[in-house]
GULUM-555099 format. One record per residue: residue number from 1; residue in three letters; x, y, z of N, C-alpha, C in turn. Coordinates in steps of 0.001 Angstrom, whole numbers, plus 500000, padded with zeros to 6 digits. Example, Ala and Ser with C-alpha at 12.3 -4.5 7.8 and 13.67 -1.06 7.14 Angstrom:
BEGIN
drense num 1	residuo ALA	nxx 513190	nyy 494310	nzz 507800	caxx 512300	cayy 495500	cazz 507800	cxx 513200	cyy 496700	czz 507800
drense num 2	residuo SER	nxx 512850	nyy 497750	nzz 507080	caxx 513670	cayy 498940	cazz 507140	cxx 512900	cyy 500030	czz 507870
//
This chain:
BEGIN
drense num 1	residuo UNK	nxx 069589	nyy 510804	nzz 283011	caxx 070770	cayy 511213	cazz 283745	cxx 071428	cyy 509993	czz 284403
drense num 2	residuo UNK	nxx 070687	nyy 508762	nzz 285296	caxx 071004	cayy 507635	cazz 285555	cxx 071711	cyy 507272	czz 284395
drense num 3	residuo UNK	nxx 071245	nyy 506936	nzz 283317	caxx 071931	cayy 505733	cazz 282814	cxx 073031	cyy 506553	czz 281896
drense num 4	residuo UNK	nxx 072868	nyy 508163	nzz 281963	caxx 074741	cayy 508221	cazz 281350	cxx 075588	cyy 508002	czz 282327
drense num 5	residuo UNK	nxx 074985	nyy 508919	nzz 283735	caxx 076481	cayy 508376	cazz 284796	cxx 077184	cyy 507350	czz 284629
drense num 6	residuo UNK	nxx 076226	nyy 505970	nzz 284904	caxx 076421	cayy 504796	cazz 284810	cxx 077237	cyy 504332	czz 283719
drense num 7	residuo UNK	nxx 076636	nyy 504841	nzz 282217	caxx 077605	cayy 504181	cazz 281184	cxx 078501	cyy 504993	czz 281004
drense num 8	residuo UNK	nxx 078985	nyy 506506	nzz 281738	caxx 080225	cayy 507089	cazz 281210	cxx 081366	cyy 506573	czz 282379
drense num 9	residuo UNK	nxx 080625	nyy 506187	nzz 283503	caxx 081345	cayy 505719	cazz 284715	cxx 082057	cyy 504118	czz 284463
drense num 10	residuo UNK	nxx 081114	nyy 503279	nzz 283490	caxx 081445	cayy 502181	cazz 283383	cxx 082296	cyy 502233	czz 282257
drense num 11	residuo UNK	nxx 082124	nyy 503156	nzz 281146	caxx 082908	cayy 503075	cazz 279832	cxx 084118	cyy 503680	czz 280394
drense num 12	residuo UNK	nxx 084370	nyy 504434	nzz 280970	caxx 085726	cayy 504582	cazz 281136	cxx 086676	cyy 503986	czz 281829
drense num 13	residuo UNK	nxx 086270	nyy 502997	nzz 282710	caxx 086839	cayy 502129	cazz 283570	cxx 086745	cyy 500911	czz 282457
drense num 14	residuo UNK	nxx 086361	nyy 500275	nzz 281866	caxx 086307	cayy 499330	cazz 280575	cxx 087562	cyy 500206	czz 279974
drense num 15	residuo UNK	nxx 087392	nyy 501150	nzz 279511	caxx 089334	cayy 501596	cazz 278643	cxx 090588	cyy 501109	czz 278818
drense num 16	residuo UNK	nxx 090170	nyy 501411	nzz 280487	caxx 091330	cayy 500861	cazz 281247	cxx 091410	cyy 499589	czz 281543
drense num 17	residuo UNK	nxx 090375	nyy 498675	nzz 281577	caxx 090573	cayy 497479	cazz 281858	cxx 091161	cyy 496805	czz 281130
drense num 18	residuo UNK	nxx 090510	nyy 496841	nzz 279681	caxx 090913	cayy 495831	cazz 278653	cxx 091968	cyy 496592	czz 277862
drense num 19	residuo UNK	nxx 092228	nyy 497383	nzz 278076	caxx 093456	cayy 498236	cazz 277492	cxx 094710	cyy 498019	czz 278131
drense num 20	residuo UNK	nxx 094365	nyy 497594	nzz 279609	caxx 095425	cayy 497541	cazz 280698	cxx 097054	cyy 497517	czz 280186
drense num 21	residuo UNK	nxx 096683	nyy 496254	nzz 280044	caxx 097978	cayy 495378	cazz 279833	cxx 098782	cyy 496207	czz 278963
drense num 22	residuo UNK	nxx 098136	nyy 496693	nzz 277326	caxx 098785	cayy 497376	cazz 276546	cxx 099064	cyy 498571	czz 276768
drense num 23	residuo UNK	nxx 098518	nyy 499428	nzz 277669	caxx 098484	cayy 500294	cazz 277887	cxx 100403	cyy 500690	czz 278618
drense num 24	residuo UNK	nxx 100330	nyy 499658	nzz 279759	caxx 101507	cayy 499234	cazz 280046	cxx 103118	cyy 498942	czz 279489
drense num 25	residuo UNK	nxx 102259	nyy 498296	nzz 278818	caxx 103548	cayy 497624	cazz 277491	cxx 103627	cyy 498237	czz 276678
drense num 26	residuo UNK	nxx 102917	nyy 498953	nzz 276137	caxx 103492	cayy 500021	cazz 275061	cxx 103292	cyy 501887	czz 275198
drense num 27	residuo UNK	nxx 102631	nyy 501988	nzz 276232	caxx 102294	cayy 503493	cazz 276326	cxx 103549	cyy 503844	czz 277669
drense num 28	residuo UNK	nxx 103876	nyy 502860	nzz 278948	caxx 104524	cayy 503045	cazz 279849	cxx 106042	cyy 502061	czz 279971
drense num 29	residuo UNK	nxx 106399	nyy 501105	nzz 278472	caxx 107883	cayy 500659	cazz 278687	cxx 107605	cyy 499287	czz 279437
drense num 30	residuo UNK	nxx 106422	nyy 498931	nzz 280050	caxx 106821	cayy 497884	cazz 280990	cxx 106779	cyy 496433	czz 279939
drense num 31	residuo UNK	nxx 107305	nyy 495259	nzz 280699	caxx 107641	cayy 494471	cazz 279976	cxx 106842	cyy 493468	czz 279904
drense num 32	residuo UNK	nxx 106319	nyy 492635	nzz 279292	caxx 105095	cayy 491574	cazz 278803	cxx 104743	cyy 491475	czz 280617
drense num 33	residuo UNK	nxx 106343	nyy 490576	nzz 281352	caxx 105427	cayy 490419	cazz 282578	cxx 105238	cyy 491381	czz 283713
drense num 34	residuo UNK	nxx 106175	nyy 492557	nzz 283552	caxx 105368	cayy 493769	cazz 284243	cxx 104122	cyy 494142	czz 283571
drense num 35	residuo UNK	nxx 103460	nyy 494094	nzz 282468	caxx 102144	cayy 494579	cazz 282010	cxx 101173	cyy 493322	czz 282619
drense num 36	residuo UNK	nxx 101732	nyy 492095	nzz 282865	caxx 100834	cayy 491272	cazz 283785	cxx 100598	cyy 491656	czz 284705
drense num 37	residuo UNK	nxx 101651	nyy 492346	nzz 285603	caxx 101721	cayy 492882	cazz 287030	cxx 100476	cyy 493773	czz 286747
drense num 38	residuo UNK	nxx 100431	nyy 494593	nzz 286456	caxx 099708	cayy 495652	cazz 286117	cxx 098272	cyy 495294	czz 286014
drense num 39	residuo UNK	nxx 097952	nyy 494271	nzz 284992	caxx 096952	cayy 493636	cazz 284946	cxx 095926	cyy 493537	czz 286108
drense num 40	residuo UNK	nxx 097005	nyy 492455	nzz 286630	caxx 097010	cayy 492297	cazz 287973	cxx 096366	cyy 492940	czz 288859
drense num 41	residuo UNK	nxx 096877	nyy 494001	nzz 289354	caxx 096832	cayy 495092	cazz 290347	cxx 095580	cyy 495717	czz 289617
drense num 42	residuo UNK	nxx 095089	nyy 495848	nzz 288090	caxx 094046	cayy 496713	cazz 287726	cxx 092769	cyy 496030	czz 288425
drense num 43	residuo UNK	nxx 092970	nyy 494775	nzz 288778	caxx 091733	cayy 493728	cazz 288586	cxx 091290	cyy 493617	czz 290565
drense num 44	residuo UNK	nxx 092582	nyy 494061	nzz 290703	caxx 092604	cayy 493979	cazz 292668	cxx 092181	cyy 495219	czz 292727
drense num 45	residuo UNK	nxx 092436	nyy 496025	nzz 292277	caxx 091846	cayy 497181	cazz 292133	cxx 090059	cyy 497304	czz 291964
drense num 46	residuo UNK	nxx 089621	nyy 497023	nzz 291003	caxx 088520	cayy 496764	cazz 290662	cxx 087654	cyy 496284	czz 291662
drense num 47	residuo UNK	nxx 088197	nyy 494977	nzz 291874	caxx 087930	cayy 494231	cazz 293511	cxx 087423	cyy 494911	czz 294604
drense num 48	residuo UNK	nxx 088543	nyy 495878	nzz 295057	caxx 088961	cayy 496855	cazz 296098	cxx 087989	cyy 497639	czz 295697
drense num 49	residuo UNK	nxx 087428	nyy 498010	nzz 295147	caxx 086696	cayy 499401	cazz 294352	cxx 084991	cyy 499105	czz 294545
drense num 50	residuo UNK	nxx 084488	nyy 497504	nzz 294315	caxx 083366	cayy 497729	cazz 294786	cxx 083119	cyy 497523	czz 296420
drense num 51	residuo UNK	nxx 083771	nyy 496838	nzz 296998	caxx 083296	cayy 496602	cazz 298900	cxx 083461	cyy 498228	czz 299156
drense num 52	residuo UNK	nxx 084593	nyy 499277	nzz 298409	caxx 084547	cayy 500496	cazz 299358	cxx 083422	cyy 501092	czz 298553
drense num 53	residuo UNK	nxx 083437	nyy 501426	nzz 297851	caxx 082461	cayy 502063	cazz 297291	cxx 081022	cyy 501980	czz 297357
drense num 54	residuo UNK	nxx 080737	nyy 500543	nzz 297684	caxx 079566	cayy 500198	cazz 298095	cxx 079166	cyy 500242	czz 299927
drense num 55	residuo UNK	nxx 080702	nyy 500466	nzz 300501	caxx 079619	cayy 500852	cazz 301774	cxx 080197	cyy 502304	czz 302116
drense num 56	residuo UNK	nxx 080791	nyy 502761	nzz 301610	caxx 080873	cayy 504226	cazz 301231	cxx 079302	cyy 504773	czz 301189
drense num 57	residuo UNK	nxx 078838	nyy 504297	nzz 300166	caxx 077738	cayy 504689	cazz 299365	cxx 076336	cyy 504292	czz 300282
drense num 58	residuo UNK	nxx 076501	nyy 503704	nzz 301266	caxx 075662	cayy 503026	cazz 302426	cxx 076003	cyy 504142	czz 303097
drense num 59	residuo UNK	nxx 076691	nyy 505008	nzz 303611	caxx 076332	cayy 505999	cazz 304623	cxx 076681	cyy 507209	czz 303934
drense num 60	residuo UNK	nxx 077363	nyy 507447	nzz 302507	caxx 077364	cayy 508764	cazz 302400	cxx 076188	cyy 509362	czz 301429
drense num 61	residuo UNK	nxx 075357	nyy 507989	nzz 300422	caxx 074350	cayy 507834	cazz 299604	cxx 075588	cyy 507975	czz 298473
drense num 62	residuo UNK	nxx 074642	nyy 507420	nzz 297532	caxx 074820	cayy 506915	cazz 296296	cxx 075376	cyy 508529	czz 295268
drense num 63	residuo UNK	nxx 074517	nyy 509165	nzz 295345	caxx 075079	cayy 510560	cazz 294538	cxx 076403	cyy 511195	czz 294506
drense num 64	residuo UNK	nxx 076486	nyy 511136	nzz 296118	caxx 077992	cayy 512141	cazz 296793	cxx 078832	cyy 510891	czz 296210
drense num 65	residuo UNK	nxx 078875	nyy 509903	nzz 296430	caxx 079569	cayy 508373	cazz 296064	cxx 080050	cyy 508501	czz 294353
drense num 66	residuo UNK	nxx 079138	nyy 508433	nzz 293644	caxx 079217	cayy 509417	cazz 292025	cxx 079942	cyy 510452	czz 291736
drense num 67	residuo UNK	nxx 079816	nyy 511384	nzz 292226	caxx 080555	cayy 512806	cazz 292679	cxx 082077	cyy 512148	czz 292980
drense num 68	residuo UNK	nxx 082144	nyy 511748	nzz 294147	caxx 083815	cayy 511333	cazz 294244	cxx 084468	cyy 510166	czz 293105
drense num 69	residuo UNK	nxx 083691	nyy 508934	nzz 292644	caxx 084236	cayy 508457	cazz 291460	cxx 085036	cyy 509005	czz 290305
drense num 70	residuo UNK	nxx 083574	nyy 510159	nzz 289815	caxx 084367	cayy 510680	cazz 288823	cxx 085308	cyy 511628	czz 289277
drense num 71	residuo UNK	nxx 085384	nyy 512417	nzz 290287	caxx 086693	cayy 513482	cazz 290591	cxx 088278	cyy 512161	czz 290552
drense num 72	residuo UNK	nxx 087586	nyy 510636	nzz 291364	caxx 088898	cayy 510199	cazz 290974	cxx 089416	cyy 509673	czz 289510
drense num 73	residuo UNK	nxx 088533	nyy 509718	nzz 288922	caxx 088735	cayy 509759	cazz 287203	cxx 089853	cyy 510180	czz 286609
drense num 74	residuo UNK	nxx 088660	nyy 512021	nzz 287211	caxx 089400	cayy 513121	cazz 287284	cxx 090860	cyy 513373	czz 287105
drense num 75	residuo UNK	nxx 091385	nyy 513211	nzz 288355	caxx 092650	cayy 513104	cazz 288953	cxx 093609	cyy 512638	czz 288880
drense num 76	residuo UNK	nxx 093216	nyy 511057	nzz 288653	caxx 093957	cayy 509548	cazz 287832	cxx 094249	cyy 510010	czz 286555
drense num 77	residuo UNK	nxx 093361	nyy 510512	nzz 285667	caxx 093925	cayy 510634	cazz 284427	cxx 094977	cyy 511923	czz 283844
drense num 78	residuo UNK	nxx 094466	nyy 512861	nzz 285121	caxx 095430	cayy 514248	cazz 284876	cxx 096950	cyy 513566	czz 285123
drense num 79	residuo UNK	nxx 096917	nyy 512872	nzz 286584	caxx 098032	cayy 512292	cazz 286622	cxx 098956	cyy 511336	czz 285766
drense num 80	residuo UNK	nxx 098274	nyy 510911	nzz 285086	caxx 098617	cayy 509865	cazz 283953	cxx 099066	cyy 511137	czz 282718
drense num 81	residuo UNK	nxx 098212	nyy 512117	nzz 282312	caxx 098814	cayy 512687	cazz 281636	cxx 100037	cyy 513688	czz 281738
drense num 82	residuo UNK	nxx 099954	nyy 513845	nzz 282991	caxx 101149	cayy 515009	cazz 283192	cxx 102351	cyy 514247	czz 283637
drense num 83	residuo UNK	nxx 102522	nyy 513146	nzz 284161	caxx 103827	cayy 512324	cazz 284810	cxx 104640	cyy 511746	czz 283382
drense num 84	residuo UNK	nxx 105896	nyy 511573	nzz 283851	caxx 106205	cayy 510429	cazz 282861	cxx 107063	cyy 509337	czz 283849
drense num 85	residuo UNK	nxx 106599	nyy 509096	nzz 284990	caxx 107048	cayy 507701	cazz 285604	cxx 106088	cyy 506855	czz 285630
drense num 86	residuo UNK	nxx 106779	nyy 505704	nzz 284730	caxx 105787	cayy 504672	cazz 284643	cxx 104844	cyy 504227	czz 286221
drense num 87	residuo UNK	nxx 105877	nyy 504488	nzz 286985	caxx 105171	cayy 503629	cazz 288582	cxx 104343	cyy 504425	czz 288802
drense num 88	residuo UNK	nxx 104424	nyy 505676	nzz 289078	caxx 103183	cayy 506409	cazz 288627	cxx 102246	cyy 506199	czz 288388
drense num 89	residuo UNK	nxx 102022	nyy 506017	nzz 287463	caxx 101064	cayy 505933	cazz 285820	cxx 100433	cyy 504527	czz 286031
drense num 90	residuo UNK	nxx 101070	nyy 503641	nzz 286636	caxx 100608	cayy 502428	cazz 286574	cxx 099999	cyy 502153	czz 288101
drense num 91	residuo UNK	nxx 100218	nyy 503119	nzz 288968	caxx 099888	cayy 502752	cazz 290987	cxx 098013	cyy 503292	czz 290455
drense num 92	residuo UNK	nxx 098264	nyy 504829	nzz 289864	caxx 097240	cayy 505664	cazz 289584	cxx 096084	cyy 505155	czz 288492
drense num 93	residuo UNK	nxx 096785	nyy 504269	nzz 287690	caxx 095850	cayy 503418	cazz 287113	cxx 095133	cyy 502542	czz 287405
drense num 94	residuo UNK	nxx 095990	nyy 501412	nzz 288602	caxx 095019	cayy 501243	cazz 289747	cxx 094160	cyy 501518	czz 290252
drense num 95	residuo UNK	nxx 094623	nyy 503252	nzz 291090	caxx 093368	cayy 503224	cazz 291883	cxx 092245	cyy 503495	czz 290690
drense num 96	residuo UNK	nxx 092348	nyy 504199	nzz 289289	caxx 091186	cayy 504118	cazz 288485	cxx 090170	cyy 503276	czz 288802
drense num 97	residuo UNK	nxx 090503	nyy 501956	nzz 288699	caxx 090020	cayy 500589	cazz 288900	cxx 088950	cyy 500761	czz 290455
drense num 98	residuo UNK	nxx 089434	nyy 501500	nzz 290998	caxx 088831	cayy 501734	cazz 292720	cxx 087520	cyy 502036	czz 292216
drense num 99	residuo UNK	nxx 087422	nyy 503562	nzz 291335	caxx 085963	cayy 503999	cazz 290770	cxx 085237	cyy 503199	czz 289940
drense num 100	residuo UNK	nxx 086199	nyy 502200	nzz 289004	caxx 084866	cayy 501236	cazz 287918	cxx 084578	cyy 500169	czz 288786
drense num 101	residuo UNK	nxx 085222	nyy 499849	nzz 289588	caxx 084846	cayy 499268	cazz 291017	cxx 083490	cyy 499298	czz 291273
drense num 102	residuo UNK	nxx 083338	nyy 500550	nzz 291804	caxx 082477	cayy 501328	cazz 292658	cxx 080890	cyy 501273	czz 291149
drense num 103	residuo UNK	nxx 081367	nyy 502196	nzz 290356	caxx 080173	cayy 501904	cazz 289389	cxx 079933	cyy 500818	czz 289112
drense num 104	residuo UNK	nxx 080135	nyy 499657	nzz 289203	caxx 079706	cayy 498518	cazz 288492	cxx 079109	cyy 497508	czz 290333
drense num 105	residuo UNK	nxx 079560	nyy 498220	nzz 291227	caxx 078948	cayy 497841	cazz 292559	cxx 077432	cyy 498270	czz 292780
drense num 106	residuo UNK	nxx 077519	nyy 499891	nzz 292489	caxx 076234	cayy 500655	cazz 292631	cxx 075211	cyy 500156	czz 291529
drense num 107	residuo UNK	nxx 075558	nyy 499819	nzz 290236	caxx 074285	cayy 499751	cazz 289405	cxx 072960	cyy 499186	czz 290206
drense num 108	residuo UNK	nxx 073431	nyy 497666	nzz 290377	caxx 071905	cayy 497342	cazz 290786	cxx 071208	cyy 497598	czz 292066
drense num 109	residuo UNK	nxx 072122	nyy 498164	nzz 292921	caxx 071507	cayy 499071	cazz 294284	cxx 070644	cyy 500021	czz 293742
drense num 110	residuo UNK	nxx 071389	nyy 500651	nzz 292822	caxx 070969	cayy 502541	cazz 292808	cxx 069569	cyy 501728	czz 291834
drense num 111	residuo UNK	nxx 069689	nyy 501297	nzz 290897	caxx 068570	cayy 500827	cazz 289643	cxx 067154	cyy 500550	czz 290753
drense num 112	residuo UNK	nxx 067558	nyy 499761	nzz 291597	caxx 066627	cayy 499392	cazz 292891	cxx 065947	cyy 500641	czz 293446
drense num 113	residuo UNK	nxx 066963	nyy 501316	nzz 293866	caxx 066526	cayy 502381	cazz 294799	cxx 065366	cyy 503292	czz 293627
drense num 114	residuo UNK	nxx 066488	nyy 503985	nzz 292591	caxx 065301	cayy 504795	cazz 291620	cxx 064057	cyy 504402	czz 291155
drense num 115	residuo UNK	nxx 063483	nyy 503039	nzz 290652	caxx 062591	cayy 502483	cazz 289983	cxx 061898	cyy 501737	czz 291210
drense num 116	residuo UNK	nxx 062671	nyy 500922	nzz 292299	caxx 061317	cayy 500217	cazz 292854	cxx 061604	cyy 498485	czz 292475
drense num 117	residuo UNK	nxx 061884	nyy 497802	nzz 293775	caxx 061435	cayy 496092	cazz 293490	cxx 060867	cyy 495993	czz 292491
drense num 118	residuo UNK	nxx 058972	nyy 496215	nzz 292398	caxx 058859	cayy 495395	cazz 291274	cxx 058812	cyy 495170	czz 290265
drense num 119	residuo UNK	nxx 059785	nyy 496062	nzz 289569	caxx 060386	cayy 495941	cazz 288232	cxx 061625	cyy 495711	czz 288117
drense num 120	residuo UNK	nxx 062460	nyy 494918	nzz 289318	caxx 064278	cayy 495296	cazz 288425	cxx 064304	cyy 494461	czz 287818
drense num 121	residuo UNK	nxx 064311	nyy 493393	nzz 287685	caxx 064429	cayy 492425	cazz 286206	cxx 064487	cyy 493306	czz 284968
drense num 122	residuo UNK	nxx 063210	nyy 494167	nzz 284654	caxx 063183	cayy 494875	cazz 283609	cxx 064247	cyy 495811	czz 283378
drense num 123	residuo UNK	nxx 063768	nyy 496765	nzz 284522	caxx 064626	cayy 497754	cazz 284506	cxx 066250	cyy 497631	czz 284901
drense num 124	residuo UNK	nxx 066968	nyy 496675	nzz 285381	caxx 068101	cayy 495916	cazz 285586	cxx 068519	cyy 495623	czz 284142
drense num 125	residuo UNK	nxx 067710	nyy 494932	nzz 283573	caxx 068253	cayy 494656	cazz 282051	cxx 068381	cyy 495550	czz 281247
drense num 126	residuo UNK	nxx 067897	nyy 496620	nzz 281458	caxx 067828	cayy 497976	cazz 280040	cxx 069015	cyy 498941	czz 280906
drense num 127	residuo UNK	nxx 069039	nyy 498414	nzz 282024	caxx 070491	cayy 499562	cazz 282694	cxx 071685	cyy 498984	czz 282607
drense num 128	residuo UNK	nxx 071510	nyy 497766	nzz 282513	caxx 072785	cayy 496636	cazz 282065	cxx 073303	cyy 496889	czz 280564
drense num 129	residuo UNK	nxx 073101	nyy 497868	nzz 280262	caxx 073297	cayy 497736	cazz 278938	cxx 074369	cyy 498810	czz 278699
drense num 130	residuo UNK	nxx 074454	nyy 499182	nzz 279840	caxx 075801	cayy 500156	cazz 279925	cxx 076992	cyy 499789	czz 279750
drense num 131	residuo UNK	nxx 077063	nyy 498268	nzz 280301	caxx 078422	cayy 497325	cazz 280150	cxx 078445	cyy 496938	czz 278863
drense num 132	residuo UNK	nxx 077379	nyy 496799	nzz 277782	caxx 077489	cayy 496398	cazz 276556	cxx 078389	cyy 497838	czz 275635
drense num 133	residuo UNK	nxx 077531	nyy 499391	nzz 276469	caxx 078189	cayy 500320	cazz 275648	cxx 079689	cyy 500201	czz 275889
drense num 134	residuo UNK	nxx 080163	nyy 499908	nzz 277600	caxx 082201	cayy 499774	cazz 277643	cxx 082061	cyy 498846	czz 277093
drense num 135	residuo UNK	nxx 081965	nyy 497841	nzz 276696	caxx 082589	cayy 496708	cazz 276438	cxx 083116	cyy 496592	czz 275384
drense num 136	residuo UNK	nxx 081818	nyy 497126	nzz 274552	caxx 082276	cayy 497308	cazz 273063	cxx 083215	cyy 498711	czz 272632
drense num 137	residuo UNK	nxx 082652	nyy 499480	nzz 272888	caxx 082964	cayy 500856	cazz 272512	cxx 084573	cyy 501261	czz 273197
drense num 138	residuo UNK	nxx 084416	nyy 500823	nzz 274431	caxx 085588	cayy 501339	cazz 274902	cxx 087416	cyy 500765	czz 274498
drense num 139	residuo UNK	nxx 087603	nyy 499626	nzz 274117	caxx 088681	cayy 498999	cazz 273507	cxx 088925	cyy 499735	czz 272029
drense num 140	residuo UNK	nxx 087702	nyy 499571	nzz 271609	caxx 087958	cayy 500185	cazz 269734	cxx 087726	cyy 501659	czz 270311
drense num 141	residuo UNK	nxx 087269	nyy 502453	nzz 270866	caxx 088315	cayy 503831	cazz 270701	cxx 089624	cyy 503928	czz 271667
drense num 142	residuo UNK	nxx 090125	nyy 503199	nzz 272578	caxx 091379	cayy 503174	cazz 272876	cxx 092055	cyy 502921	czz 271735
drense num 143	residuo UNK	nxx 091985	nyy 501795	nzz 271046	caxx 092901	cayy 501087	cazz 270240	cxx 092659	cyy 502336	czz 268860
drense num 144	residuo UNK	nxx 091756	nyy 502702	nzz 268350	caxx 091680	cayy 504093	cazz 267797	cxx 092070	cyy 504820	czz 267712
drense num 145	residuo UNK	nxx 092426	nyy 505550	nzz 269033	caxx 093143	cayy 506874	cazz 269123	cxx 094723	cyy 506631	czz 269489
drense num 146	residuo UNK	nxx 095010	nyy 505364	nzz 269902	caxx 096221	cayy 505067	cazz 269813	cxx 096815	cyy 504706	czz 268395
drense num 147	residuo UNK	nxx 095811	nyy 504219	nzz 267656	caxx 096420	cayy 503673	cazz 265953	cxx 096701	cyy 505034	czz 265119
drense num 148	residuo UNK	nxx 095818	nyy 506264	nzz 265362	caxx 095706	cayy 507494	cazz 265041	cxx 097256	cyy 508550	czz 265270
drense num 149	residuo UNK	nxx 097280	nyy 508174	nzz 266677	caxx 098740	cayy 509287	cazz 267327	cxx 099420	cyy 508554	czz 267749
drense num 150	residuo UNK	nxx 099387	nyy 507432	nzz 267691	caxx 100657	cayy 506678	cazz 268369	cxx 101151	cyy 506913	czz 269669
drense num 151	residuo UNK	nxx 100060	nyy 507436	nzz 270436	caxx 099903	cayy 507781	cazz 271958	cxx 099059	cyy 507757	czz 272668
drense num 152	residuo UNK	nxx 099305	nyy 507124	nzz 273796	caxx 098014	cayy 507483	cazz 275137	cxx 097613	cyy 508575	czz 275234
drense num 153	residuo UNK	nxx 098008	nyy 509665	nzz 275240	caxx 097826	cayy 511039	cazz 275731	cxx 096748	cyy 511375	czz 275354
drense num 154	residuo UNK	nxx 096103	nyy 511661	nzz 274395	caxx 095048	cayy 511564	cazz 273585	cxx 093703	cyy 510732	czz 274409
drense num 155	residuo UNK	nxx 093937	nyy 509253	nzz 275086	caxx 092708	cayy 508493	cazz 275436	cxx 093077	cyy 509502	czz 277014
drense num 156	residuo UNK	nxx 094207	nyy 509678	nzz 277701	caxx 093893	cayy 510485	cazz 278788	cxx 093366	cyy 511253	czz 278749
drense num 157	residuo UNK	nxx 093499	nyy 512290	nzz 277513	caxx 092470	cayy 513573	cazz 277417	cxx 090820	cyy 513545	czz 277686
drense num 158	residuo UNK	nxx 090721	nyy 512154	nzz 276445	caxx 089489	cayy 512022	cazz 276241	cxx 088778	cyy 511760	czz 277682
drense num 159	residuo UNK	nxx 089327	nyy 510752	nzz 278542	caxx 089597	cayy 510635	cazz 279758	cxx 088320	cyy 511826	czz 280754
drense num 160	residuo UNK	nxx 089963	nyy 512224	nzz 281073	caxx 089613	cayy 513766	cazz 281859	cxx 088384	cyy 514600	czz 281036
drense num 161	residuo UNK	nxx 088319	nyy 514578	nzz 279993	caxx 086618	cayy 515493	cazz 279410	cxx 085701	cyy 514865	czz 279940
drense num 162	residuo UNK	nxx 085585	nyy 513010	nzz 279712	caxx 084351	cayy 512421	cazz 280227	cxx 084615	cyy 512333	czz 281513
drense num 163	residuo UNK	nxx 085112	nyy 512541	nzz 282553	caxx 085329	cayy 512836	cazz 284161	cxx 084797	cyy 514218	czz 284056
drense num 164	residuo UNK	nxx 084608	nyy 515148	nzz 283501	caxx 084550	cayy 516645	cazz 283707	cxx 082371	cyy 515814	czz 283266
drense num 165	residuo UNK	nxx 082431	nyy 515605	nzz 282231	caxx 080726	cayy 515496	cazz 281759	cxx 080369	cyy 514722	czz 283136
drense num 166	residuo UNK	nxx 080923	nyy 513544	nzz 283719	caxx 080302	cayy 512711	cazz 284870	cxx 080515	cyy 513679	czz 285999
drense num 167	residuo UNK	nxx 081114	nyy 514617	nzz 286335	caxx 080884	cayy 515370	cazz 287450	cxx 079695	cyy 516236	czz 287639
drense num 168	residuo UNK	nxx 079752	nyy 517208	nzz 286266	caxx 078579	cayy 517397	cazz 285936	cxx 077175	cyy 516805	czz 285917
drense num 169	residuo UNK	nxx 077241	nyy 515846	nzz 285418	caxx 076261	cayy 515002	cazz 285406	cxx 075988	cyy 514679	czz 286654
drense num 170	residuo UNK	nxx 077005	nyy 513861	nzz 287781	caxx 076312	cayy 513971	cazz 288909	cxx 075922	cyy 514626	czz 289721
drense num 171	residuo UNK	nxx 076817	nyy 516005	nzz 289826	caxx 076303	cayy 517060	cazz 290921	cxx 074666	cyy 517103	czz 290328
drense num 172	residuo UNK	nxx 074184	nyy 516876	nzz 289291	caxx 072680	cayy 517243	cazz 289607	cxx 072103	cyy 516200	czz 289845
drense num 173	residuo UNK	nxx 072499	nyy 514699	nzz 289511	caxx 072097	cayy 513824	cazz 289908	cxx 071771	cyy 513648	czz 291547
drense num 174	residuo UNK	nxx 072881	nyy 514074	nzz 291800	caxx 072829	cayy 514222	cazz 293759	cxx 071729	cyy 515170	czz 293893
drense num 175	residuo UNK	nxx 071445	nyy 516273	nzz 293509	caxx 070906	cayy 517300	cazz 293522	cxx 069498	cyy 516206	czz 293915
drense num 176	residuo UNK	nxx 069106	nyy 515381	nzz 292881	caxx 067816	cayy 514919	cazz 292505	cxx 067631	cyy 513702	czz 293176
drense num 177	residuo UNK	nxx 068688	nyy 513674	nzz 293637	caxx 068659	cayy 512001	cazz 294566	cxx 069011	cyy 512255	czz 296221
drense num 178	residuo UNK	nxx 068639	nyy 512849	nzz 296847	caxx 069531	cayy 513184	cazz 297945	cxx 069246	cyy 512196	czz 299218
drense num 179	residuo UNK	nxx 067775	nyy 511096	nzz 298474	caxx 067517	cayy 510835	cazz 299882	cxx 068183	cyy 509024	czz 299343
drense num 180	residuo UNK	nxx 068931	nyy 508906	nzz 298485	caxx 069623	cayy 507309	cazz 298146	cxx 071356	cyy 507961	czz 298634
//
């Protein structure tokens, strides 16, 4: 259950990262250097996403912290699919960046907390491997389902389903973690 949160939390924030720019420039009109802007702001975002999330996650625990990530997934991507103002689409894509923030803050806390000091080396490296599943996976099915329909709408969908599986997934995770 750990390590899907983690890689559906991290793969979907990877979509958006390395998709950013294009995402911008060809799904929302903006122009080479507004899709920099964008860039930009995804990466301050990101920034912004682990200090809150990580002391968020210091007094509200790590689970409930999970729980609100993916609802802002959630939310970000409904919004992305139902608007058609780019500023919109591009503020809300931002805050996306707030939650892969936040997951890529928590890994090696939470990896700590579940398993125990004296193994994270090990167990750090086999949970790290979540960034290998976005890294790779997540660009080639953006760029996929955009070569397919010739639209975002489609990676928002996909989106909002894996926000619906990570909610799921964490409410029992919290369930099972209540004292991190």
């Amino acid at each position: 259950m750990f390590y899907l949160i983690f890689a559906l939390g991290i793969f979907m924030g990877t979509m958006i990262l390395t998709q950013g720019a294009t995402i911008a420039e060809l799904g929302m009109g903006f122009s080479v250097a507004g899709a920099a802007a964008v860039l930009a702001g995804l990466n301050i975002g990101n920034a912004a996403g682990r200090l809150a999330f990580g002391t968020i996650s210091d007094r509200a625990g790590t689970g409930t912290v999970v729980l609100i990530m993916f609802a802002v997934y959630a939310a970000v991507f409904s919004i992305m699919l139902l608007s058609d103002n780019r500023m919109i689409q591009a503020s809300v894509m931002i805050v996306s960046m707030l939650a892969f923030g936040g997951f890529c803050a928590l890994l090696a806390p939470t990896t700590k907390k579940l398993f125990g000091i004296s193994n994270i080396n090990e167990n750090f490296n086999l949970v790290y491997t979540a960034y290998a599943v976005g890294g790779i996976g997540a660009p080639v099915l953006v760029a996929r389902v955009r070569d397919i329909t010739d639209s975002y709408s489609y990676v928002y969908i996909i989106e909002i389903l894996l926000s619906v599986v990570g909610i799921i997934c964490a409410f029992f995770f919290r369930r099972r973690t209540k004292n991190i």
